[in-house]
DSSP file (Angstrom, degrees, kcal/mol; ACC not computed):
  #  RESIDUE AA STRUCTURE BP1 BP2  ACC     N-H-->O    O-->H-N    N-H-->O    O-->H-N    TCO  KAPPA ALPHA  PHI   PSI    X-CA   Y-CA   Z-CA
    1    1 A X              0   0    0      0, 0.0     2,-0.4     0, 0.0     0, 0.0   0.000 360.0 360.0 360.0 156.1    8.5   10.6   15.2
    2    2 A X        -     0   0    0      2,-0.0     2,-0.4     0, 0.0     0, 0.0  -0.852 360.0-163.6-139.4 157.4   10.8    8.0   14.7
    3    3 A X        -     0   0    0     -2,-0.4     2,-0.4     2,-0.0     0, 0.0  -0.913   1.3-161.9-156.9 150.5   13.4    7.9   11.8
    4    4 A X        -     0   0    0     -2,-0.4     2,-0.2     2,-0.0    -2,-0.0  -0.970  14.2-138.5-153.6 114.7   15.4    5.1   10.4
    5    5 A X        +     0   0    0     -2,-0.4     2,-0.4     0, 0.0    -2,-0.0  -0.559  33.4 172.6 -78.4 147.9   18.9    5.1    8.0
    6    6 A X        -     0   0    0     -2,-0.2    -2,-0.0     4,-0.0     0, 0.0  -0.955  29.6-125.0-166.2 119.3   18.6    2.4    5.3
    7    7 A X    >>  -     0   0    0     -2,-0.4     4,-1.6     1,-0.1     3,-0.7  -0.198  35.7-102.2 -63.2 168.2   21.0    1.7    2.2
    8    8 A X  H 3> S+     0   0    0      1,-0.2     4,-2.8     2,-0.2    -1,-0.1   0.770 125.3  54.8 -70.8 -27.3   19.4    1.6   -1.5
    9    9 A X  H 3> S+     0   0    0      1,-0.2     4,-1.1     2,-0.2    -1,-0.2   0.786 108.7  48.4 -81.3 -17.9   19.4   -2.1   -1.6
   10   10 A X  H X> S+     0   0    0     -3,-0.7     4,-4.0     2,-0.2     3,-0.5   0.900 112.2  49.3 -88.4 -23.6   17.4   -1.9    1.7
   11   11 A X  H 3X S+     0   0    0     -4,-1.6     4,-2.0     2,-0.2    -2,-0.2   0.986 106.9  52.0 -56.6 -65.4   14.9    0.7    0.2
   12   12 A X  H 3X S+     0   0    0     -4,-2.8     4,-1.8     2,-0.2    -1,-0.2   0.757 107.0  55.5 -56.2 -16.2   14.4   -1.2   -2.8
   13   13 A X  H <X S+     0   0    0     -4,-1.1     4,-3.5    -3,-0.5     5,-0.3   0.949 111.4  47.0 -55.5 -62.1   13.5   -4.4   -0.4
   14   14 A X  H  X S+     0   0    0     -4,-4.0     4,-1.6     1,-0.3     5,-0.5   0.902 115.4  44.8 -48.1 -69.5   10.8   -2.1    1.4
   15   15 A X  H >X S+     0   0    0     -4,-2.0     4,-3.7     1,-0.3     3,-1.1   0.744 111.7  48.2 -24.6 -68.9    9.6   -1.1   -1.6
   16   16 A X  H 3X S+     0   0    0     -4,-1.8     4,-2.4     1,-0.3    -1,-0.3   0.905 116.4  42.6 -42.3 -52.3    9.4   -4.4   -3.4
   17   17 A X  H 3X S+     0   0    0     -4,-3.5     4,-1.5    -3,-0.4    -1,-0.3   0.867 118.1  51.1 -80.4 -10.0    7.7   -6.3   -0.3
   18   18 A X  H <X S+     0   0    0     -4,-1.6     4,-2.2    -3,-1.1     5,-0.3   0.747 111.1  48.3 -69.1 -45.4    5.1   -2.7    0.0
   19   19 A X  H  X S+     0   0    0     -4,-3.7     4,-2.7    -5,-0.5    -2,-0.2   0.987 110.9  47.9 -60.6 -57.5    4.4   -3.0   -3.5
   20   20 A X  H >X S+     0   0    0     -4,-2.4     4,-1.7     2,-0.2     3,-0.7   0.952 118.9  44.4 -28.6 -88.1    3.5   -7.4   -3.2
   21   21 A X  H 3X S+     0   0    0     -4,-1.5     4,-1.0     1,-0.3    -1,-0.2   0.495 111.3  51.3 -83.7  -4.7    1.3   -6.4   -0.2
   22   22 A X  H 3X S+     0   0    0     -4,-2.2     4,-2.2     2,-0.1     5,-0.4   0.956 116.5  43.9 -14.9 -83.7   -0.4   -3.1   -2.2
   23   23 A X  H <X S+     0   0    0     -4,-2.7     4,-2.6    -3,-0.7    -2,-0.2   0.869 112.1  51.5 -56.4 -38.9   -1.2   -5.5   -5.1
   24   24 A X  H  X S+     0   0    0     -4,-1.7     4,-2.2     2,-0.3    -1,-0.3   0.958 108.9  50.3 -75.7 -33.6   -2.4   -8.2   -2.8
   25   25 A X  H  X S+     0   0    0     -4,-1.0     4,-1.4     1,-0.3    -1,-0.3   0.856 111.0  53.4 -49.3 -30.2   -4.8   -5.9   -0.9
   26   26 A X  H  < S+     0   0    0     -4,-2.2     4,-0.4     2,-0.3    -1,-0.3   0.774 103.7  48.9 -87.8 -19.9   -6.0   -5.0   -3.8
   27   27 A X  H >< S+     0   0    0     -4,-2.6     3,-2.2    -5,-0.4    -1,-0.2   0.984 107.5  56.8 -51.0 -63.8   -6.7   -8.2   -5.3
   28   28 A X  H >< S+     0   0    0     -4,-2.2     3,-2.2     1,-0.3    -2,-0.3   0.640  99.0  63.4 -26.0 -56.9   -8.6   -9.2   -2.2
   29   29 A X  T 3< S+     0   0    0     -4,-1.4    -1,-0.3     1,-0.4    -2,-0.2   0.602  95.0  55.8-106.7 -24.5  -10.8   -6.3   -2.5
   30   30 A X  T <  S+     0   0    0     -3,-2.2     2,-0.7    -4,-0.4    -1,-0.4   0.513  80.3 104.0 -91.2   0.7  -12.2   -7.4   -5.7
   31   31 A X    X   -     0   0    0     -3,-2.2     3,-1.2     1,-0.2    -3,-0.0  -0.771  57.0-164.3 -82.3 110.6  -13.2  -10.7   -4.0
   32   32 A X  T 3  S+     0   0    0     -2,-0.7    -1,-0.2     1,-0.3    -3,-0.1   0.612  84.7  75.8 -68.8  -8.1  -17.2  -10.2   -3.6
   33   33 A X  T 3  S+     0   0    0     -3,-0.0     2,-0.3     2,-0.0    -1,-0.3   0.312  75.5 110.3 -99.2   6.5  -17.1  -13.2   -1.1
   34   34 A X  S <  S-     0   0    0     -3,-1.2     5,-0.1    -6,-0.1     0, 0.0  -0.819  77.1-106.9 -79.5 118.6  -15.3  -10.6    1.9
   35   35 A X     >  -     0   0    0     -2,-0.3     4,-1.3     1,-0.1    -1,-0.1  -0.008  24.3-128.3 -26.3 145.1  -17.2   -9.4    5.3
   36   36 A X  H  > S+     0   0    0      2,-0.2     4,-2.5     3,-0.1    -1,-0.1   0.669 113.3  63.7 -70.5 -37.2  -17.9   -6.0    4.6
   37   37 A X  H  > S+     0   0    0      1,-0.2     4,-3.1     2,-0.2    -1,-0.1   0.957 108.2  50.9 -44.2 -52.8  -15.9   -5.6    8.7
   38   38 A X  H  > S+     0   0    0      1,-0.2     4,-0.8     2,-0.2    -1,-0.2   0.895 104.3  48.9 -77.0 -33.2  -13.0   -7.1    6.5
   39   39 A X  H  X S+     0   0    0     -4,-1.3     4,-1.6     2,-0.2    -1,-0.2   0.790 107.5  61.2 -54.1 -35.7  -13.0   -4.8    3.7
   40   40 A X  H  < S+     0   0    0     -4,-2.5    -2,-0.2     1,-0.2    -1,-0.1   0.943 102.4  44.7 -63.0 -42.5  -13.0   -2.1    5.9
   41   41 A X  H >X S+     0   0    0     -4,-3.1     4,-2.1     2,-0.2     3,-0.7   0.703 105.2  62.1 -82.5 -16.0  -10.0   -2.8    7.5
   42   42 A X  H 3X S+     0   0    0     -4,-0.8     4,-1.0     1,-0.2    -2,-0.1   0.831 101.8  54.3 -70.4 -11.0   -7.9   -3.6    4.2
   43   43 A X  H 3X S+     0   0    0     -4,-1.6     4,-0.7     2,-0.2    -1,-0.2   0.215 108.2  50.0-102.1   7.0   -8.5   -0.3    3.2
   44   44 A X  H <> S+     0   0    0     -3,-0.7     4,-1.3     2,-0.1    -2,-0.1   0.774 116.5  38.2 -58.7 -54.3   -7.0    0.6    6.6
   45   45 A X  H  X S+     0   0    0     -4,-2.1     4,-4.2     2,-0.2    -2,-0.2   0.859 120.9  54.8 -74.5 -49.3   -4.0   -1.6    6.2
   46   46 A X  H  X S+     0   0    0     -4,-1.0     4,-1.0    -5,-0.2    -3,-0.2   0.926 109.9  39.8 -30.6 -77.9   -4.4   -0.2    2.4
   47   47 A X  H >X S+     0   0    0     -4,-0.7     4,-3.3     2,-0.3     3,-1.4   0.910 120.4  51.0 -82.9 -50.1   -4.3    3.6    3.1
   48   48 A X  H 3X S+     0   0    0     -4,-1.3     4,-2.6     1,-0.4    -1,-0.2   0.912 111.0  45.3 -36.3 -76.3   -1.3    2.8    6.0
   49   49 A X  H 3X S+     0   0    0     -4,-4.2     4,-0.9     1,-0.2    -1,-0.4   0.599 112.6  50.2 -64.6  -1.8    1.0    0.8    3.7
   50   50 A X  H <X S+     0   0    0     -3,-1.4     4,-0.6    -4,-1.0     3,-0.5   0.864 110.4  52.6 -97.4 -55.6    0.6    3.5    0.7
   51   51 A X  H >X S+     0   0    0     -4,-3.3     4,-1.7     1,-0.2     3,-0.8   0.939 111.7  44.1 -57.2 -34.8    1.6    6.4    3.4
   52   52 A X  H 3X S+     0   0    0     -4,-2.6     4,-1.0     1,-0.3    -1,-0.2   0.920 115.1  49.8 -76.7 -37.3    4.6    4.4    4.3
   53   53 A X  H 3< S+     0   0    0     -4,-0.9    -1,-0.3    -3,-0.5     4,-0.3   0.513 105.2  63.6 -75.7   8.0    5.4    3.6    0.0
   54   54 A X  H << S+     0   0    0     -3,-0.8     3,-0.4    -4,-0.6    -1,-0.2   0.852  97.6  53.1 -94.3 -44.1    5.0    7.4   -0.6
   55   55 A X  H  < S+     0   0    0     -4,-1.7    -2,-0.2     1,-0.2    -3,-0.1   0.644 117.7  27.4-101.8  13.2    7.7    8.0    1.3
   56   56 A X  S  < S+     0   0    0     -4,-1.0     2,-0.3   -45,-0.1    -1,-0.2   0.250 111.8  75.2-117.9  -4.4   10.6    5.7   -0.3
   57   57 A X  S    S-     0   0    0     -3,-0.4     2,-0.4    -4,-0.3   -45,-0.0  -0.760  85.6-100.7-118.6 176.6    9.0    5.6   -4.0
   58   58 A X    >>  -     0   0    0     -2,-0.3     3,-5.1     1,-0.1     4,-1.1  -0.700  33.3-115.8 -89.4 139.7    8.9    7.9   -6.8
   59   59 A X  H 3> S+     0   0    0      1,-0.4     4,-4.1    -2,-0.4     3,-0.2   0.691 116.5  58.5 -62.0 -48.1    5.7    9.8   -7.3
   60   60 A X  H 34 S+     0   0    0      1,-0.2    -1,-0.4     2,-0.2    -2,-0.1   0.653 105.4  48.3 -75.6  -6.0    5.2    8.1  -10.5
   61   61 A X  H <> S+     0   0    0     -3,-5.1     4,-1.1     2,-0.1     3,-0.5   0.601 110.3  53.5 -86.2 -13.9    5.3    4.3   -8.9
   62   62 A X  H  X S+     0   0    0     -4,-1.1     4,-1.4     1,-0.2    -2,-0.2   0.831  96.3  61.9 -90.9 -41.8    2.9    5.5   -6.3
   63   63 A X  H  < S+     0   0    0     -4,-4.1    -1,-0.2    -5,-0.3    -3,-0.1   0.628  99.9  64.3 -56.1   7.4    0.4    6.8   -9.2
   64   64 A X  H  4 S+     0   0    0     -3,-0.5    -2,-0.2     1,-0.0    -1,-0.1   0.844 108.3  34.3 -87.8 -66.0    0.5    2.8  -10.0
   65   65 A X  H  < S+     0   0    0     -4,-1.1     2,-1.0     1,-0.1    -2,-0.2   0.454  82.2 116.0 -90.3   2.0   -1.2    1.7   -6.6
   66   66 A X     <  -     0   0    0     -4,-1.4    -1,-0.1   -16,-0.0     5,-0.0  -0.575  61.0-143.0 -57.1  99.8   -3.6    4.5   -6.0
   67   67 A X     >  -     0   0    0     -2,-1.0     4,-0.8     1,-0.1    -2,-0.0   0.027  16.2-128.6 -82.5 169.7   -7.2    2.8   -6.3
   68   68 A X  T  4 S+     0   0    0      2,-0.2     4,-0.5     1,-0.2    -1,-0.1   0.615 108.3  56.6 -69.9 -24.8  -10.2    4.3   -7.8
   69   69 A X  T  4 S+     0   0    0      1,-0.2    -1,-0.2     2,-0.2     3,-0.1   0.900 105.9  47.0 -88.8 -41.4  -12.1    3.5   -4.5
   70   70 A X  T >4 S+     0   0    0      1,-0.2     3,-2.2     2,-0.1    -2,-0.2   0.726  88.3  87.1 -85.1 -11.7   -9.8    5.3   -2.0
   71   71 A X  T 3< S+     0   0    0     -4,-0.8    -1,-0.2     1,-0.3    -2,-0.2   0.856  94.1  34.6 -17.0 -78.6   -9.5    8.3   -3.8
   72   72 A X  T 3         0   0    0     -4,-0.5    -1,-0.3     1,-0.3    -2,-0.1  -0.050 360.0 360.0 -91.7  15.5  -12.4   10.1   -2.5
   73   73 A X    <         0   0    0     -3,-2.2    -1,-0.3     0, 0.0    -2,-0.2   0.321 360.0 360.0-101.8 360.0  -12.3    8.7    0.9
């Protein structure tokens, strides 16, 4: 386990650039024209960056980027 001290302004960086590459995955995923190989791992990358935003945002900004699709996986 590794653990890392970080000021508010640097927390709201992480956030900010976790949130961008959330949104982007999720964009991407709605493009029908993606390798099924390649969806699979964005919802890798997906479920990875959302463990890492759970644990610097507030419960109610992480009920923003849960998808419908990973839910039940």
């Amino acid at each position: 386990m590794l653990g890392m001290l970080i000021n508010d302004a640097e927390q709201k960086e992480i956030e900010y650039l976790i949130k961008r590459e959330l949104e982007e995955i999720l964009m991407d995923m709605e493009d029908k024209r993606i390798d099924q190989m390649i969806r699979q791992a964005m919802k890798e990358r997906y479920k990875i960056l959302f463990q890492l935003f759970r644990r610097i945002a507030s419960e109610k900004e992480c009920m923003k980027y849960i998808p419908k699709r990973l839910e039940n996986e």
